[in-house]
N, C-alpha and C positions, 0 to 999 in steps of 0.2 A: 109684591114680593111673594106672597101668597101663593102666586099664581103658578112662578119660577120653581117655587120648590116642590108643587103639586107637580110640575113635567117634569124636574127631573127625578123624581120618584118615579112618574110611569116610565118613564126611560130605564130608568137602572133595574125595575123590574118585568120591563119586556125582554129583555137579553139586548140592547142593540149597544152595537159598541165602545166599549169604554172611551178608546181612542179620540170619536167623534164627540162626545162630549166637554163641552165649549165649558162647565163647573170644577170641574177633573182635570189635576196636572199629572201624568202620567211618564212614568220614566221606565223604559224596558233596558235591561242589561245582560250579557251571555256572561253573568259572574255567580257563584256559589251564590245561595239561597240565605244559608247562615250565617258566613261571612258579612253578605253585605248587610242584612236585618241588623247583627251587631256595631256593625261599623257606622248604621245610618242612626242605633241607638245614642253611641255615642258621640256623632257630628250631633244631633239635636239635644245632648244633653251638655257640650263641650259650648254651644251655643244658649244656654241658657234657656233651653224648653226643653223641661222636667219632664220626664216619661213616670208617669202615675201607676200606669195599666197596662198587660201586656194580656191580650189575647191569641193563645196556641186555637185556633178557626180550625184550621185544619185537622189536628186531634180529634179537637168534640165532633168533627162532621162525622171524618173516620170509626165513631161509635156509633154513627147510623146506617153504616152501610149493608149491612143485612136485613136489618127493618125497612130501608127505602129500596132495596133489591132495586131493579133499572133507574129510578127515578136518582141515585146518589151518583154527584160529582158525574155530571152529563157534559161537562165542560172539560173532563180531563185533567184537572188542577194538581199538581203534586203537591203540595201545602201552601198552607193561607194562614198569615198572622197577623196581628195588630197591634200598633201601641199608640196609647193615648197620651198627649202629652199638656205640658202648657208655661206659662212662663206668666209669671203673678204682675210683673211690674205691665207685660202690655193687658193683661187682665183688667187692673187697674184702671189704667186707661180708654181701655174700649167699654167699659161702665161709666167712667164720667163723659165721654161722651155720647153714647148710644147706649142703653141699658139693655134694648132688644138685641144687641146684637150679642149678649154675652152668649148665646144661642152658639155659637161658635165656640164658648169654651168649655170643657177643653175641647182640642184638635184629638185628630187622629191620622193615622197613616196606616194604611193596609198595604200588604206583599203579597204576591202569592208568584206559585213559581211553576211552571208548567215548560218540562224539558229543559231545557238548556236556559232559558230565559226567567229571570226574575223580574216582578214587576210594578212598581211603589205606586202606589194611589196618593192623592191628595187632594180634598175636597179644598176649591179655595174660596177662601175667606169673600175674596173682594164678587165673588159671584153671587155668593149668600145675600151679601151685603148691598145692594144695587140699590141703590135709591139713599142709603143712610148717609148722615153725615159725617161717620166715621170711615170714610172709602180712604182716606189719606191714609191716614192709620191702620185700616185693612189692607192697603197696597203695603204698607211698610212689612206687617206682619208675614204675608203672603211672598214675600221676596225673602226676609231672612229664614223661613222652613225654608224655602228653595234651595238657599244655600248652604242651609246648616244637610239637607238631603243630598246634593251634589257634594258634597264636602264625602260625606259619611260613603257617598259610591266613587268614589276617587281614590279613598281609603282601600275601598275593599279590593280595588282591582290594582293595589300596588302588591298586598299580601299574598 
């Protein structure tokens, strides 16, 4: 498991792409940036996984852009935010069964939005998890963020 999380470190820190990343659920959308971040708020909070933590990413970057001169946002990114979430009763759960794996909570989701396109990250559970014996329960957890996140961009592109 060790081994899995050491590559996809190198990977997320060589630049290679998000897309191809077999850990990474990835959803791109041609919808508002704010919109949909709100909307995916509340499909994961209307779903019972609690938003704890909300990091503005792309603010705090935006105060290094004079000091990193070339080296800032070589990626072109319009804003990057994140929020952290979790929902206690599968917490519960994924401790009596695998106590390693709480390593997973809480979750997170990143946006970031570059032109026209928004586009939701999701670190999933059951890739972390490879080997434990909470894979059933990490497929359960990993499918309902999925749907509480299609929920919340379904939302957004009716508004």
């Amino acid at each position: 498991m060790y081994r899995k999380l050491l590559v996809l470190f190198l990977l997320l820190s060589s630049g290679y792409a998000w897309a191809d990343l077999p850990g990474v659920q990835r959803w791109d959308v041609q919808q508002d940036f704010n919109r949909t971040y709100r909307e995916v708020y509340r499909a994961l909070e209307d779903n019972k996984f609690f938003v704890i933590f909300e990091a503005n990413i792309g603010r705090n970057l935006r105060g290094y852009a004079a000091r990193w001169g070339k080296e800032y946002n070589q990626s072109g990114l319009d804003d990057i935010r994140s929020m952290t979430f979790c929902n206690v009763w599968f917490t519960n759960l994924v401790s009596n069964q695998d106590p390693e794996m709480l390593s997973i909570c809480p979750m997170h989701i990143t946006m970031y939005q570059k032109g026209p396109t928004t586009s939701i990250l999701f670190t999933r559970p059951t890739f972390i998890g490879q080997g434990s014996p909470a894979m059933p329960l990490l497929k359960q957890i990993e499918t309902e963020v999925d749907k509480a996140v299609e929920a919340g961009i379904n939302a957004a592109s009716m508004r």
